[in-house]
C-alpha positions in Angstrom: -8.1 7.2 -23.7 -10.7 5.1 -21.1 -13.8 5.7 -21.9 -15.7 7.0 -18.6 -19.2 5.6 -18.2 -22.3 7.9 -18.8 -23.5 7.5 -15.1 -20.3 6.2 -12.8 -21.7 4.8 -9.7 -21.1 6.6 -6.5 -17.5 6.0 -4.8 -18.2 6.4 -0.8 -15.5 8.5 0.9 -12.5 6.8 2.6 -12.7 6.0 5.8 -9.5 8.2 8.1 -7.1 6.9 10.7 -4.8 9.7 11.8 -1.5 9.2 13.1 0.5 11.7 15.1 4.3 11.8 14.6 5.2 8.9 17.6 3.1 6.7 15.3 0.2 6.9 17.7 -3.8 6.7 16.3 -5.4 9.5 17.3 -9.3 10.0 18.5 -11.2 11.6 15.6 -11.3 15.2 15.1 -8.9 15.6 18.4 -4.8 15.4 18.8 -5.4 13.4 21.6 -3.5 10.1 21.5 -5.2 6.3 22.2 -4.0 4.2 24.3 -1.8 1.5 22.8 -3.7 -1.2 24.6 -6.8 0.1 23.3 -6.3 0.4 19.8 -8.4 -2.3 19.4 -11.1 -1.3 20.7 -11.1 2.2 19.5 -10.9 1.0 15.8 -14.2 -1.4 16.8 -15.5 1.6 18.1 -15.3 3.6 15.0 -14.3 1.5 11.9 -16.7 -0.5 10.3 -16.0 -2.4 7.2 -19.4 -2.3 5.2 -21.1 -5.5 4.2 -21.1 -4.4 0.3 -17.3 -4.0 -0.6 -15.7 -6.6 -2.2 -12.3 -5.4 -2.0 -11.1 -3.5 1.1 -7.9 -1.5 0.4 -5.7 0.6 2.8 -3.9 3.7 1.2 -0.8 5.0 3.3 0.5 8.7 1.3 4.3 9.9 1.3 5.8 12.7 1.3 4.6 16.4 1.5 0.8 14.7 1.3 -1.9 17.6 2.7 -4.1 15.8 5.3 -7.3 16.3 2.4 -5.0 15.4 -0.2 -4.7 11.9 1.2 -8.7 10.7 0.7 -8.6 12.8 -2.3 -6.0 10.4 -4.0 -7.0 7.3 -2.9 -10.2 8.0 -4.2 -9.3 8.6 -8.0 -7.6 6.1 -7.9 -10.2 3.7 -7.0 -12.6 6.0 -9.4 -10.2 5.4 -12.3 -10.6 1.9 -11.2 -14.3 1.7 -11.6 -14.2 3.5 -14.4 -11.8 0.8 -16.2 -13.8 -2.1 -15.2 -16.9 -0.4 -16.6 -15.6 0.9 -20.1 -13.4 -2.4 -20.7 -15.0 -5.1 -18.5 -13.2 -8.5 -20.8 -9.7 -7.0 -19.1 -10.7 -8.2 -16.0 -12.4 -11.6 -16.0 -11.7 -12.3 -12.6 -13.9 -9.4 -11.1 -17.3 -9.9 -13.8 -19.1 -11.0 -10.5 -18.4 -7.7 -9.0 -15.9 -5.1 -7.6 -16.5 -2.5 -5.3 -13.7 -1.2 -3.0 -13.7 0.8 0.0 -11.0 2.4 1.7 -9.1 3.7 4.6 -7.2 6.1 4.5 -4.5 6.8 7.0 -3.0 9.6 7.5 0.1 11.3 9.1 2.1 14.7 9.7 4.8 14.2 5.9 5.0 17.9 5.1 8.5 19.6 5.2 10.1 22.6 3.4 10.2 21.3 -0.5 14.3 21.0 0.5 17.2 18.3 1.0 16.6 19.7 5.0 12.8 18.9 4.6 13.2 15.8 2.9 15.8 14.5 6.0 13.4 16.0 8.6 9.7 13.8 7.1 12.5 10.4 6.4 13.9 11.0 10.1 10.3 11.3 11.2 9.4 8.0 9.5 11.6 6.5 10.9 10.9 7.8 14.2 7.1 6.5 14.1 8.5 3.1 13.5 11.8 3.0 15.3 11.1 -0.1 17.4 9.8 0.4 20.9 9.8 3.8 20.6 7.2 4.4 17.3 3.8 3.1 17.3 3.1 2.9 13.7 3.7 -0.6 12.6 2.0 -1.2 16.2 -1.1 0.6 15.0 -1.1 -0.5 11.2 -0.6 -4.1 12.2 -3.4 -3.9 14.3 -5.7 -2.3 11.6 -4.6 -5.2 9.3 -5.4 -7.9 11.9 -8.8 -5.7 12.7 -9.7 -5.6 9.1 -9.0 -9.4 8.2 -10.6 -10.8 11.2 -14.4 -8.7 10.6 -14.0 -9.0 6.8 -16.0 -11.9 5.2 -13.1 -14.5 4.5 -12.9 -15.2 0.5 -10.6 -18.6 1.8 -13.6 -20.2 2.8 -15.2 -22.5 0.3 -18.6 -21.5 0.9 -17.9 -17.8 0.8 -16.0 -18.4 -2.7 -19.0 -20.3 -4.0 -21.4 -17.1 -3.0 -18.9 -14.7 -4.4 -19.2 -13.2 -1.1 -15.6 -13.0 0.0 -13.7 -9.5 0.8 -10.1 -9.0 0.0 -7.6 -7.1 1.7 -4.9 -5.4 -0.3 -2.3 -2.5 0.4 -1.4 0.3 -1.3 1.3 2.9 -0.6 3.0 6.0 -1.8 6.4 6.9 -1.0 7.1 6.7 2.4 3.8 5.0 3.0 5.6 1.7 1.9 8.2 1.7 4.6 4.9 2.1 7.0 3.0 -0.8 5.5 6.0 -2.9 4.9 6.8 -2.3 8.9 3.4 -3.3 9.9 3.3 -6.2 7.6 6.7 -7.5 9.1 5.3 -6.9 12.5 2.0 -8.9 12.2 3.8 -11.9 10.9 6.2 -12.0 14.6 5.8 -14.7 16.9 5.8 -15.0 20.8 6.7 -13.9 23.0 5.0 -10.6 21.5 1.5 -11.3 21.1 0.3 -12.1 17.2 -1.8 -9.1 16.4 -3.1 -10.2 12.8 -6.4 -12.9 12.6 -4.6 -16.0 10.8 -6.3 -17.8 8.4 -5.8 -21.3 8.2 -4.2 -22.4 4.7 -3.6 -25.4 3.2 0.7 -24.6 3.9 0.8 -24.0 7.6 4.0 -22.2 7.5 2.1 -19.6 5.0 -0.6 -17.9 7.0 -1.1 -15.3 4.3 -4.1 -12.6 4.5 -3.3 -9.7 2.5 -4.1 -10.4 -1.0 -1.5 -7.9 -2.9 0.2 -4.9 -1.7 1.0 -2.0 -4.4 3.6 0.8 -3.3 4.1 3.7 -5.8 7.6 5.5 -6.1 8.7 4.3 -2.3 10.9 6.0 -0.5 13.4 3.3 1.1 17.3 2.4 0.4 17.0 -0.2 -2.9 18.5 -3.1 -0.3 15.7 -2.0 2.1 14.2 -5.5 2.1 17.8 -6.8 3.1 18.2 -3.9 5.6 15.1 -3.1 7.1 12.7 -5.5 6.0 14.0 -9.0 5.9 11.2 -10.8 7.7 8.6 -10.2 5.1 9.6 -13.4 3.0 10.1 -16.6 4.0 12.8 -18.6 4.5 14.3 -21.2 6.5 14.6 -19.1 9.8 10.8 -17.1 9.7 7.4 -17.9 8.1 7.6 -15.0 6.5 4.8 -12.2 6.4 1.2 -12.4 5.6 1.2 -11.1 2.2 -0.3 -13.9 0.1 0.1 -12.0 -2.8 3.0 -10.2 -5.1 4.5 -6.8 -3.5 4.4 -4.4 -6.5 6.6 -1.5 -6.7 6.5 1.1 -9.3 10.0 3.3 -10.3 10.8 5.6 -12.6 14.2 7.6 -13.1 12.3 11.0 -13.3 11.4 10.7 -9.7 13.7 13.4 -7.9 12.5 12.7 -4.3 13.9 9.1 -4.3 16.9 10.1 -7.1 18.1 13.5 -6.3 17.5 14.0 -2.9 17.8 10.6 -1.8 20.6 10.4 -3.1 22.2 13.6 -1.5 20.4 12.1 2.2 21.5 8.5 2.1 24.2 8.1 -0.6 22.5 6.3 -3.3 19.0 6.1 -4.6 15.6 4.8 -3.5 13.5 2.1 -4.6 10.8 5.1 -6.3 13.8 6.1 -8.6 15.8 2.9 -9.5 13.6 -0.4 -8.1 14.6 -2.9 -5.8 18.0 -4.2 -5.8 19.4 -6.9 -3.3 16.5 -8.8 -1.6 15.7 -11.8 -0.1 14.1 -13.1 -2.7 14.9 -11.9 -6.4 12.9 -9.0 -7.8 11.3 -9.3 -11.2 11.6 -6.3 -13.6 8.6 -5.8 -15.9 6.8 -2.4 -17.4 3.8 -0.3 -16.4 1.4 -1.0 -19.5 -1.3 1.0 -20.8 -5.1 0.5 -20.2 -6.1 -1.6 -23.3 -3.0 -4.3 -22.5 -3.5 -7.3 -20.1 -0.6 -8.3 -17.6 0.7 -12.0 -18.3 0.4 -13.9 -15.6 4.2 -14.5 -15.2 4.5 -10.7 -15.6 3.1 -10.3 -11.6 3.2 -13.9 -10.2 6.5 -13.2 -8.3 7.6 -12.4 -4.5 8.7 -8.9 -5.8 7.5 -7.2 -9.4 9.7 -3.6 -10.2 7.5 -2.1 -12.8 9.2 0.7 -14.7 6.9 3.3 -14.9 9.5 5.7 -16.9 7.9 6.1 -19.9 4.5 7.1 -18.0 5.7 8.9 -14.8 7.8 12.1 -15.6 6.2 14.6 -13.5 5.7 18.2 -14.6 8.4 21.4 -15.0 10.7 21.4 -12.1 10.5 24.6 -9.6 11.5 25.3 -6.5 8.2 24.4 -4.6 7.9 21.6 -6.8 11.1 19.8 -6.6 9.8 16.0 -6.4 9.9 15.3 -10.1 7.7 12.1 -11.1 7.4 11.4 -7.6 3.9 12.2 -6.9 2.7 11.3 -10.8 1.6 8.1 -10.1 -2.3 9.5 -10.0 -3.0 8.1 -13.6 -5.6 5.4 -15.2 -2.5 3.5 -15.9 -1.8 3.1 -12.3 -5.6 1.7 -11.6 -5.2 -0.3 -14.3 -2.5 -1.7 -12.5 -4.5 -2.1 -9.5 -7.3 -3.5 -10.2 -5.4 -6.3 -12.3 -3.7 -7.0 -8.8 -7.3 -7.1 -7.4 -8.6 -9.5 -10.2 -5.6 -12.1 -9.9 -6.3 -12.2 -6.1 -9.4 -14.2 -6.9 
């Protein structure tokens, strides 16, 4: 057990961005929809990354995810987090000179009847918000990304790196918060003749413009040949760049998840990713093991395109009932899981 320091410094609250169910942002507190050509400026308007963080993070939830219930997880996690750097700091040499994470949060309409009919309706919906030219979502997300790396301070630059001073962008999802950020990631990395939406670096490979550090997606709700299917511009090859993910994509899977077993299997014929992993990709997933808070990752453990981190032995979810039918699939709020984070966040350095 992670020993939880004496006085744990304050965690600000996430920052929110809602989404209605075409994908579109919404002006805060209201249901009233922005403008797609002013997204930028409305997230100007009200997002602003605060000078202290060193690590910005944005959390997408899943399925049957309470609008309160969103911030609420995002932010144990990020406490667990803080709490694991302060109790055993030698795990995580890369972040001595300091981490402190902030967040947004965004946030859209996934609750359904706790049914195969509920779980078709919030996938169909998904979909729907990202269906392209019709959903706004990866419109919206892309935009937050590019928003988000262009105002941060950029840890690429020498002198920021020598100051310690650089801010680093990383993804997190749940469920089918992946298929959002995997939709918007794909969707900043396209070319002319739509407009680039995401700030570009300049690296040393110019066919690599990479600016998200690492993206984590627990127990996501997708087909297992999703990144064949649906996804197939996020790596590169010898027809795209590839997306801007500079980092591994990590995904976490465990056989006691019933949301992407059972009931993804009864919607779409087979299981998801959350249940089984990925399977056929572009690029070969890696298969390794969630591992407990007092054991370090090995570098060739996470230094791939695609980890699938069996999370089995941890993630088994509570006694099944009929309003709680999901399994494992939500059981990802754990120290474990942090742990897991924030050694993604140290080996972005």
């Amino acid at each position: 057990m992670t020993r939880t320091p004496a006085n744990p410094r304050p965690l600000p609250r996430p920052a929110e961005i809602d989404l209605d169910e075409q994908g579109r942002i919404q002006v805060p507190g209201t249901r009233v929809p922005v403008p797609a050509p002013r997204v930028r400026e409305h997230l100007e308007r009200h997002l602003r990354i605060p000078a202290w963080a060193s690590d910005i993070y944005v959390y997408v939830h899943g399925w049957q995810t309470a609008p309160g219930t969103a911030a609420q997880t995002a932010a144990r996690l990020l406490r667990h987090a803080l709490d694991l750097r302060s109790a055993r700091p030698g795990l995580y040499p890369g972040v001595t000179a300091g981490y402190r994470p902030w967040c947004v949060v965004v946030r859209w309409p996934s609750s359904s009847l706790p049914s195969l009919r509920g779980y078709r309706r919030i996938r169909d919906r998904a979909h729907a918000m990202s269906a392209q030219g019709a959903g706004q979502a990866p419109y919206v997300l892309a935009h937050l990304l590019g928003y988000l790396d262009d105002r941060r301070a950029n840890p690429a630059h020498p002198s920021v790196l020598a100051n310690r001073a650089g801010q680093y962008l990383h993804l997190v999802g749940h469920s089918f918060g992946g298929r959002f950020l995997c939709e918007a990631v794909q969707r900043a990395a396209e070319r002319p003749p739509r407009p680039p939406v995401l700030g570009w670096s300049t690296p040393r490979d110019p066919r690599q413009p990479f600016t998200v550090d690492s993206m984590l997606v627990f127990q996501m709700a997708a087909p297992r040949d999703a990144f064949l299917r649906h996804f197939p511009r996020l790596f590169p090859s010898g027809e795209t760049l590839g997306a801007p993910l500079r980092g591994p994509l990590v995904l976490t899977h465990s056989r006691w998840d019933r949301a992407t077993g059972f009931w993804h299997l009864r919607a779409e014929g087979a299981p998801g990713i959350g249940h089984s992993g990925a399977g056929a990709a572009p690029v070969p997933p890696y298969p390794t093991r969630l591992l407990p808070t007092n054991a370090v990752y090995p570098q060739q453990a996470l230094d791939h395109r695609i980890v699938n981190v069996d999370a089995g032995w941890l993630y088994r979810g509570g006694r099944l009932t009929r309003l709680a039918p999901a399994g494992a699939h939500s059981d990802f709020q754990r120290a474990e899981s942090a742990h897991l984070l924030l050694t993604l966040a140290e080996r972005s350095r």
